[in-house]
Structure formats: C-alpha cells, structure tokens
C-alpha positions, -999 to +999 in steps of 0.1 A: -703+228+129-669+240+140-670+213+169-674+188+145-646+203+120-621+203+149-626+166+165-621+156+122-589+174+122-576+162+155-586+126+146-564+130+112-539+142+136-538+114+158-539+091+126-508+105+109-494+107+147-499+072+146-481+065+112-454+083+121-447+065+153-455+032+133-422+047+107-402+052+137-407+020+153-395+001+116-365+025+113-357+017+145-359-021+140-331-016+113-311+001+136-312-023+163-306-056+135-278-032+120-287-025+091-298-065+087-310-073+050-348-087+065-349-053+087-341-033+060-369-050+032-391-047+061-383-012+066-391-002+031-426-028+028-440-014+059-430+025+047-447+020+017-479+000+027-479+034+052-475+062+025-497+049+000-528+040+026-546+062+013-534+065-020-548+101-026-521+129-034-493+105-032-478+112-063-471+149-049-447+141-024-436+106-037-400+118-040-394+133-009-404+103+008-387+080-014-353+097-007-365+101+032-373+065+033-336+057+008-318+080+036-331+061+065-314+029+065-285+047+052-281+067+080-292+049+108-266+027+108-236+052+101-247+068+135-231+062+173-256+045+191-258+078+216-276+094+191-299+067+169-331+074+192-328+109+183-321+103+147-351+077+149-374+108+164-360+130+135-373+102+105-404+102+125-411+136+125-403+143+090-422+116+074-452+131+096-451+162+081-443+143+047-477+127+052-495+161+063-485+179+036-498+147+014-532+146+030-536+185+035-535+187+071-517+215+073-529+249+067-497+269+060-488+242+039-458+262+019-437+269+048-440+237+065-426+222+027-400+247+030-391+235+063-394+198+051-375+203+019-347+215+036-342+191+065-345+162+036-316+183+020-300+183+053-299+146+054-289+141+023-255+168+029-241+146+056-246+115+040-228+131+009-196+145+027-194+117+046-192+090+017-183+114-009-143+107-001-146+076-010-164+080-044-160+108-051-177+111-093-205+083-080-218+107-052-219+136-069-239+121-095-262+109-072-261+141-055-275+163-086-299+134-093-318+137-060-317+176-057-330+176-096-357+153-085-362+173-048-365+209-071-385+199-096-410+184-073-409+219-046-410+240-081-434+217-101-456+246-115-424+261-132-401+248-158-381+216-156-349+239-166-352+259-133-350+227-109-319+212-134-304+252-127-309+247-090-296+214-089-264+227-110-257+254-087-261+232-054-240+205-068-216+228-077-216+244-046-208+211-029-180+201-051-168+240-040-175+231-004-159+198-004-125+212-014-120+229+019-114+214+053-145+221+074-154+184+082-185+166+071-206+187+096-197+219+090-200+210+055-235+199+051-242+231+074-227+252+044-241+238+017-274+241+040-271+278+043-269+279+002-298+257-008-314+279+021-308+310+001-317+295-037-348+283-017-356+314-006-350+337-031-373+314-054-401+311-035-401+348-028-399+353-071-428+333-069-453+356-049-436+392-065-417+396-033-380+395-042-370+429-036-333+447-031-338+447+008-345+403+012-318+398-012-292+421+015-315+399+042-308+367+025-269+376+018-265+390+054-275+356+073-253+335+044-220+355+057-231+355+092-242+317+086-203+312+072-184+329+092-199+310+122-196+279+106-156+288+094-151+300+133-160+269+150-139+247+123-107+235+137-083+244+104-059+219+098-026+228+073 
C-alpha cells in the first residue's frame, strides 16, 4: 500500500511541477514581448485555464494567485534583464506551492502558507515603493485592498475585523516606512520584517502559543532585522 501511496504523490508532484514550469514559460513570454498587450492576455488565459484545471479547492487560494498572477506582468517588465530569469524561477516556484497548498500536497501545509503569504507580500512591497512616488493616495489604496483581501483569506476562520486591523496596521506601517529614505529595497525589506511579526504573533494566538518569551523572540529579530536594514542604507540629507 505505501508503494502505491508514494508513486500517487510523486505523480501529483510531477504534475504541479509541470504547471509550474508551464506558468514560468508564459511569464516569461511577457517578459521577452515587453510587457506586449497579446503576451500579457495570454499570460493571464493560460494562468487561469492552469489554476482552475481542476477546479477543486480553488476558491481557497483564489486571491493569492490572482494578486501573484496581477504582480507578474507588473513586475517582470520593471526588472533589468540580468535578473528576469531569476524573477521568472521565483513566479514559478510560488505559484507551485500556490497550487500545492490548493490541491493538498503538502503535509505541513500551514508553514509552507506562511512562507507563501509572505513572499506574495514581498512582491507586492517592492512594487508599492517603487510606484508609490508617483501616486502616492492611488497605491496605498490599492495597497490596503490587497493585504485586506491577503488576511482575510490566511485568517478566514476568524473575523473579517481582524484581517481589516492587519491590513490597517501594515498600511500604516508603510505610509511610516515610506517617509524615510531607505530606498525601495530596503523598504519592502522593512515593511517585510513587520507583516513577518503581525503574521507571527497571529498564527501563534491561534494554537495558545503566544507567550511573554516569542513576543521578546519576535521583537528581538524586528530590531536586529532594522538595524541591519538602517546599516546597509546609504543616508542621504
């Protein structure tokens, strides 16, 4: 029986492998076209057709792959060419795991969301401080939109009014962020450390383990976090 078990799960392996690479080699079709209007469409057909093929559990994850698959595009063709193979490998790999956690293929399936959740955030911090000059009002309504949406799906179980708190407190922490001169990098690394901590401190509410000792924990790596981030800043008056 467990023979049997194991060649099932590696051929769902191999399958989502396959999807993945099949995401990849789309994104990477709008990167080469630059960010062409048919490339793009494409992009987003082909992404769907993938997702939803099966259809089971896909409302579960349905927005973190609609703002993976949104950030894409977006970001792909911000980036130097250097680096758009690597980005490319990056979509790939998070909209394989977006598509393990969907079809339960995972066992520890809550820390590879975690991980997920906060590489999607991740994303989504650059693209903000690097637009958000420009439009300042726009972006950070768009901002609190997609981290209300991103919450509320990671904390479905709870109450709507947590994942509109989270997304207050994150948005706010960007506007707070955005004020000081650490570059758009450096930035989104910040404001990565604090959704890292709100995440954290959450999930650990959730399973009776918050506790005196992982808030010092959790508080510790933010300062350590910051003041490695604020060290390798080049300050400008």
């Amino acid at each position: 029986m467990a023979p049997k078990l194991k060649s099932v799960f590696q051929k769902q392996q191999s399958r989502l492998a396959l999807k993945a690479i099949a995401y990849g080699f789309f994104i990477a079709l709008v990167a080469l076209s630059g960010g062409g209007a048919f490339s793009v469409v494409l992009f987003f057909l082909a992404a769907l057709f993938i997702y939803f093929n099966p259809p089971f559990n896909s409302a579960r994850l349905f927005v973190s792959f609609i703002i993976l698959t949104l950030a894409g595009p977006l970001a792909i063709t911000e980036l130097n060419p250097v680096v758009v193979g690597l980005a490319v490998l990056v979509f790939a790999a998070l909209f394989y795991i977006i598509l393990s956690l969907k079809d339960l293929a995972f066992l520890h399936r809550e820390w590879w969301y975690f991980i997920m959740q906060l590489a999607l955030f991740y994303v989504g911090f650059l693209l903000f401080f690097y637009h958000y000059p420009a439009r300042p009002i726009i972006f950070m309504a768009i901002f609190y939109v997609a981290a209300l949406f991103l919450f509320h799906e990671r904390f479905y179980k709870e109450s709507f009014a947590l994942a509109a708190l989270l997304s207050f407190l994150l948005t706010e922490a960007a506007w707070g962020i955005s004020l000081l001169p650490l570059g758009f990098l450096n930035s989104a690394g910040a404001l990565l450390v604090v959704a890292f901590v709100l995440e954290d401190m959450i999930n650990s509410g959730r399973r009776n383990e918050l506790s005196p000792r992982l808030i010092l924990t959790d508080i510790t790596i933010a300062v350590l976090s910051f003041l490695l981030i604020f060290g390798t800043t080049v300050w400008k008056v």
